[in-house]
Phi, psi and omega in degrees: 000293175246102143271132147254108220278108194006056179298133174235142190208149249223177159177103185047047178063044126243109192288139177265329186227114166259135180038065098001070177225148166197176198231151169254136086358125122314124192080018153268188153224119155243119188260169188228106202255156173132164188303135155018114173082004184256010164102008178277353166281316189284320180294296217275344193269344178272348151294310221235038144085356181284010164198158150230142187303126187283347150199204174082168182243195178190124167236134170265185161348044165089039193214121182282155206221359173298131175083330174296152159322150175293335201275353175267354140321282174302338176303350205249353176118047198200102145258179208211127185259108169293185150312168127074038176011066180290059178285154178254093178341280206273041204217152179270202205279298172330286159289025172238341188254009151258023168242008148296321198270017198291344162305308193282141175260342176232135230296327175290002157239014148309311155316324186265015188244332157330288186337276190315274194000304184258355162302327174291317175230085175324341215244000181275324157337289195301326185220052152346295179251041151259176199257145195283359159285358232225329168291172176277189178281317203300311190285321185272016162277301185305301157328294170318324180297323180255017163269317164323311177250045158239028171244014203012067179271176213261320197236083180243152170251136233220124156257132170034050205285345197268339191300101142103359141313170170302191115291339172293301200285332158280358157301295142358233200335316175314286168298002171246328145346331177273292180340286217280357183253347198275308209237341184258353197044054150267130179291152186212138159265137161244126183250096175206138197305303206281078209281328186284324186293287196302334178303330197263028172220341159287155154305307194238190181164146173268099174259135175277118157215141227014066166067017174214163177287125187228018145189150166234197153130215179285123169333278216303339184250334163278329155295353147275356181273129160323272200316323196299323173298277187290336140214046170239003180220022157069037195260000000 
């Protein structure tokens, strides 16, 4: 579904990802794991057009998709939950979850995909017209989650949904990431610091480091790797 091909990237004229590749399925989870700083933000802003790669490719479902604009990204069925529940303090729940939707043009499926949205996070419902500055971080992660899908894609990409949580609410989050992958039939890159939580909800994983890929393969065998134990799971 989604490949990516030695990509090198560049980030205020200091390159950050040398030879860069990795792949998706349709219908996985594959997550993309390592410390601070090793470029796991830059790889996702360079699939979803906020950078481009000084070489290397990006293909979606057999289409190169490296160098276009973001909004001809998303258009094509590829969204992105950023870092840091990045929300608009002073727009309610509601106005933050129809700027999600600015791809669809007609308003009755702007309605249905709220509907779902909020089947997913019951509590976005109950507060609709409150202003999303006004939520806790727990809530406005779920906000973000669901600003994300309301463009329904096909492809979503999760940077750091656990950063600066509860442990409750990241379970939470966690379990609706499974949902979505379980019952929506979305494919997902997941980017997360919290390598045991992804490993164990992904198929597969990359792990990144200073910008480049130094092991991959099936979770279950990366949760078992040595180097992998001692230093991204404290073993």
């Amino acid at each position: 579904m989604l490949e990516v091909n030695n990509i090198n990237v560049a980030y205020n004229g200091t390159q950050v990802l040398w030879d860069v590749s990795l792949k998706v399925e349709e219908g996985e989870i594959v997550a993309l794991v390592g410390a601070n700083g090793a470029g796991k933000t830059t790889t996702l802003k360079t699939i979803i057009g906020l950078l481009s790669p000084l070489s290397g490719s990006i293909t979606f479902e057999g289409e190169r998709i490296d160098g276009i604009p973001a909004r001809m990204v998303i258009s094509r069925g590829i969204s992105m939950v950023p870092e840091g529940r990045r929300v608009f303090p002073y727009m309610t729940v509601r106005e933050n979850l129809e700027l999600g939707a600015y791809t669809e043009k007609q308003k009755a499926r702007v309605q249905e995909n709220m509907e779902w949205v909020f089947n997913l996070f019951p509590i976005l419902r109950e507060r609709q017209d409150q202003l999303a500055g006004t939520f806790s971080g727990g809530e406005q992660q779920m906000l973000v989650i669901g600003r994300a899908l309301m463009s329904r894609p096909r492809f979503l990409m999760v940077d750091e949904p656990s950063l600066g949580l509860a442990p409750t609410i990241v379970a939470t989050v966690f379990d609706v990431i499974k949902s979505l992958h379980q019952e929506g039939n979305t494919t997902i890159l997941l980017v997360e610091q919290n390598v045991r939580k992804s490993l164990e909800i992904a198929q597969r994983a990359y792990v990144l480091e200073t910008g480049r890929v130094v092991l991959s393969g099936e979770s279950k065998d990366l949760l078992a790797n040595e180097k992998v134990r001692t230093a991204y799971l404290g073993i």
